[in-house]
C-alpha positions in Angstrom: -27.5 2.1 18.7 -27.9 2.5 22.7 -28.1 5.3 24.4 -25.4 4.4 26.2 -22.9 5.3 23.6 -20.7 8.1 24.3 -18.1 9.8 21.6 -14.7 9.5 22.0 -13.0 12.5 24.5 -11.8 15.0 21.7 -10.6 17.5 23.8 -6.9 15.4 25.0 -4.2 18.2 25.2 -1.4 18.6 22.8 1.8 19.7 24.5 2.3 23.2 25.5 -1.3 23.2 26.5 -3.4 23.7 23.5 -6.8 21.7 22.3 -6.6 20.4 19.6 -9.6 21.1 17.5 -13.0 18.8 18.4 -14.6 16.8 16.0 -18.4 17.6 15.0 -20.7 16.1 16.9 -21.9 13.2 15.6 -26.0 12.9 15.1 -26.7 9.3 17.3 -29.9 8.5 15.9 -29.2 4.7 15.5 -28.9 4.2 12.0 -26.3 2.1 10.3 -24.1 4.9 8.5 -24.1 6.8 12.5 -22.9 3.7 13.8 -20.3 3.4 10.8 -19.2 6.8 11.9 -19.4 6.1 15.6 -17.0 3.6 15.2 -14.2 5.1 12.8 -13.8 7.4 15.6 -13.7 5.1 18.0 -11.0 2.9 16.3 -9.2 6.4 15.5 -9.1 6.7 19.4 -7.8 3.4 20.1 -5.3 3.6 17.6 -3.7 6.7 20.2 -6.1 9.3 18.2 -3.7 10.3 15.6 -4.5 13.9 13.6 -6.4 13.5 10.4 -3.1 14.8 8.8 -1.2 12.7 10.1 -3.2 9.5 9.1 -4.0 11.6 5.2 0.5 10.9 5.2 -0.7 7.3 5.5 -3.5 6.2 3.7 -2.8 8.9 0.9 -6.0 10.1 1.2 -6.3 14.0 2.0 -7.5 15.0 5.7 -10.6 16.4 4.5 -11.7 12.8 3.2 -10.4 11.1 6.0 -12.5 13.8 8.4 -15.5 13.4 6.5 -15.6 9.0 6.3 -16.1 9.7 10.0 -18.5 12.4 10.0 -21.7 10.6 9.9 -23.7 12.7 6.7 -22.5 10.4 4.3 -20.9 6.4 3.8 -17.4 7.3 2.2 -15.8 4.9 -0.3 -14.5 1.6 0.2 -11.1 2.8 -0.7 -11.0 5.8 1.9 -12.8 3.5 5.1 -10.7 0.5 4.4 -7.2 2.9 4.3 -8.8 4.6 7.3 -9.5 1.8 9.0 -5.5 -0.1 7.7 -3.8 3.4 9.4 -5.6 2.4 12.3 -4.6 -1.0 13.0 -8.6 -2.0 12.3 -9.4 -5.6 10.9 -9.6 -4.8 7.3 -11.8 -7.6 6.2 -14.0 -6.7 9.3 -14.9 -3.1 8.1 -15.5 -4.4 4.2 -18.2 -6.9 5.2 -19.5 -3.8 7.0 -19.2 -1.5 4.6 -21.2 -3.9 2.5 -23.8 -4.0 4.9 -24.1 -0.3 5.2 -23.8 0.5 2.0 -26.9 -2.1 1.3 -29.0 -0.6 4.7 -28.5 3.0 2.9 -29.2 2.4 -0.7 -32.6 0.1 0.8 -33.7 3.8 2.6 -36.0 6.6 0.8 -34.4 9.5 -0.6 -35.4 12.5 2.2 -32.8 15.8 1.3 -31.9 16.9 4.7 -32.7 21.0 4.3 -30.3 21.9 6.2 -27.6 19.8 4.6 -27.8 21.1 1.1 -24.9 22.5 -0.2 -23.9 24.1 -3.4 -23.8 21.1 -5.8 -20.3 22.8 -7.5 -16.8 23.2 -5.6 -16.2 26.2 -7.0 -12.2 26.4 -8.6 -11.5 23.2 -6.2 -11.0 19.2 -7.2 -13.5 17.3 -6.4 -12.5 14.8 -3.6 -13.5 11.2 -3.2 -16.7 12.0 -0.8 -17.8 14.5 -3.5 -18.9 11.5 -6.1 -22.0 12.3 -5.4 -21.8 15.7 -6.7 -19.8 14.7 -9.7 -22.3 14.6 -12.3 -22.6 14.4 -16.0 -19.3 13.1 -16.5 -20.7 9.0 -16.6 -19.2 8.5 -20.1 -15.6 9.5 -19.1 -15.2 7.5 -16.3 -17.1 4.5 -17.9 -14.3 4.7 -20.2 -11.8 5.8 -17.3 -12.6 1.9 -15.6 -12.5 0.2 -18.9 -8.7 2.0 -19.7 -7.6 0.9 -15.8 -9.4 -2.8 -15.8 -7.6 -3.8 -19.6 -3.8 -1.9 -18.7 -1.4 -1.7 -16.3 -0.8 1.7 -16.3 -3.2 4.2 -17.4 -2.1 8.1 -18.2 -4.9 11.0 -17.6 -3.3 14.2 -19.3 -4.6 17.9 -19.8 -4.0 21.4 -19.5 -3.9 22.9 -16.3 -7.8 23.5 -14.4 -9.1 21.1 -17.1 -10.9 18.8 -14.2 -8.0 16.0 -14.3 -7.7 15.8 -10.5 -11.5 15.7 -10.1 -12.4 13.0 -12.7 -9.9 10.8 -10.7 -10.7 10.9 -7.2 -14.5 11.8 -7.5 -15.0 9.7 -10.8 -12.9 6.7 -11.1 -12.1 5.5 -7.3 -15.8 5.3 -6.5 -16.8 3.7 -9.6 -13.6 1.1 -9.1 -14.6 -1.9 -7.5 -11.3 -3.5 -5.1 -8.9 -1.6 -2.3 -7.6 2.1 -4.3 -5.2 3.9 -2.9 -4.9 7.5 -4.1 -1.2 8.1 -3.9 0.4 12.1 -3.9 4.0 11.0 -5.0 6.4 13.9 -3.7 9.8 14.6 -4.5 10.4 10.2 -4.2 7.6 8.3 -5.6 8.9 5.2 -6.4 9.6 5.1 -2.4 6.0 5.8 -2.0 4.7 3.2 -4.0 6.6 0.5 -2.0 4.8 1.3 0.8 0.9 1.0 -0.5 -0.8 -2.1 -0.8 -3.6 -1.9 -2.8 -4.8 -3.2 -5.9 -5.0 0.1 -8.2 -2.6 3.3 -7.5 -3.9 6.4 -8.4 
C-alpha cells in the first residue's frame, strides 16, 4: 500500500449537528488483510457511508460483524465480506477472488500473537459471532457433523434448551466451516418475507 492512502472522512454530520461515531483507525502497514480493510471502507463510503446498522438490516449479519470485516485485525468470512460488499453495491465476484487471495497471503504468514491484541479467549454469557471462529474451539466434531446434516438436507433443525450454545455453534461453527455465499438470516415477526429477499446458497 502507498503512503498516499488516506481513510475515508468519518466524521460527515448527521442532521441536527451530531458526529456520528468514527471508525478505528486502521493500522496502514501494507499488508494484504489492511488493504482488505482499507477498501471495505472505502466501498462503504462510496456506497453514501451507510451505518453499520443499517447495512447489519441488509446483509443479516449483526453490526458488530459487519464493523469488525472492516477493522483490519482479522480477514472475516466469505459470507460476512461478500454480504458486506452486495449491501454496498461492490462487484461480488471481484471481492471473492480477493478474498481468496487474502485469505492465501495470510494463512502463507508466521503465527506472531500481537500482545496487545489478546483478548479473553471466552465471550463470557454472549454468542459467539461469525469473526469469533477463531475462538470457537473444541467443538470440531459438532460442526463436522453440523456440514454433513446441511450439505445432504434441505432444511436442517438445531434445537436445545435455552443458554445451551445453539446460537454460537451456528454462526461461529457452521458458516465459517461452510464453503459457498451464507446468509445468516434473524427472521422477525415475517420470515417468509425475509427469505424472499436473500440470495444466498444456505440460510441460517
Amino acid at each position: 500500500m502507498s503512503a498516499g492512502h488516506q481513510e475515508p472522512d468519518n466524521r460527515r454530520r448527521r442532521p441536527g449537528g451530531h458526529m456520528p461515531r468514527a471508525e478505528r483507525p486502521l493500522d496502514l502497514d501494507g499488508s494484504a488483510l489492511g488493504e482488505f480493510a482499507f477498501d471495505l471502507r472505502r466501498l462503504r463510503e462510496k456506497a453514501g457511508r451507510p451505518t453499520y446498522r443499517a447495512l447489519a438490516a441488509q446483509a443479516h449479519f449483526s453490526s458488530t460483524t459487519l464493523s469488525d470485516a472492516a477493522g483490519g485485525k482479522r480477514l472475516p468470512s466469505l459470507a460476512v465480506t461478500l454480504a458486506f460488499v452486495r449491501c454496498c453495491g461492490g462487484d461480488v465476484e471481484e471481492w471473492e477472488q480477493r478474498w481468496h487471495a487474502v485469505r492465501a497471503e495470510v494463512e502463507a504468514q508466521p503465527a506472531t500473537p500481537d500482545a496487545a491484541d489478546t483478548g479473553a479467549p471466552y465471550v463470557g454469557l454472549a454468542s459467539y459471532e461469525v469473526a469469533d471462529a477463531d475462538r470457537y474451539v473444541g467443538r470440531e466434531q459438532l460442526v463436522a457433523d453440523l456440514v454433513a446434516r446441511v450439505g445432504r438436507q434441505r432444511f436442517t433443525a438445531v434445537f436445545g434448551p435455552s443458554g445451551s450454545g445453539k446460537s454460537s455453534a451456528l454462526r461461529a461453527g457452521l458458516i465459517p466451516a461452510l464453503a459457498g455465499d451464507t446468509a445468516l438470516l434473524t427472521p422477525g415477526p415475517n420470515p417468509v418475507a425475509a427469505l424472499a429477499g436473500i440470495d444466498a446458497e444456505t440460510v441460517v
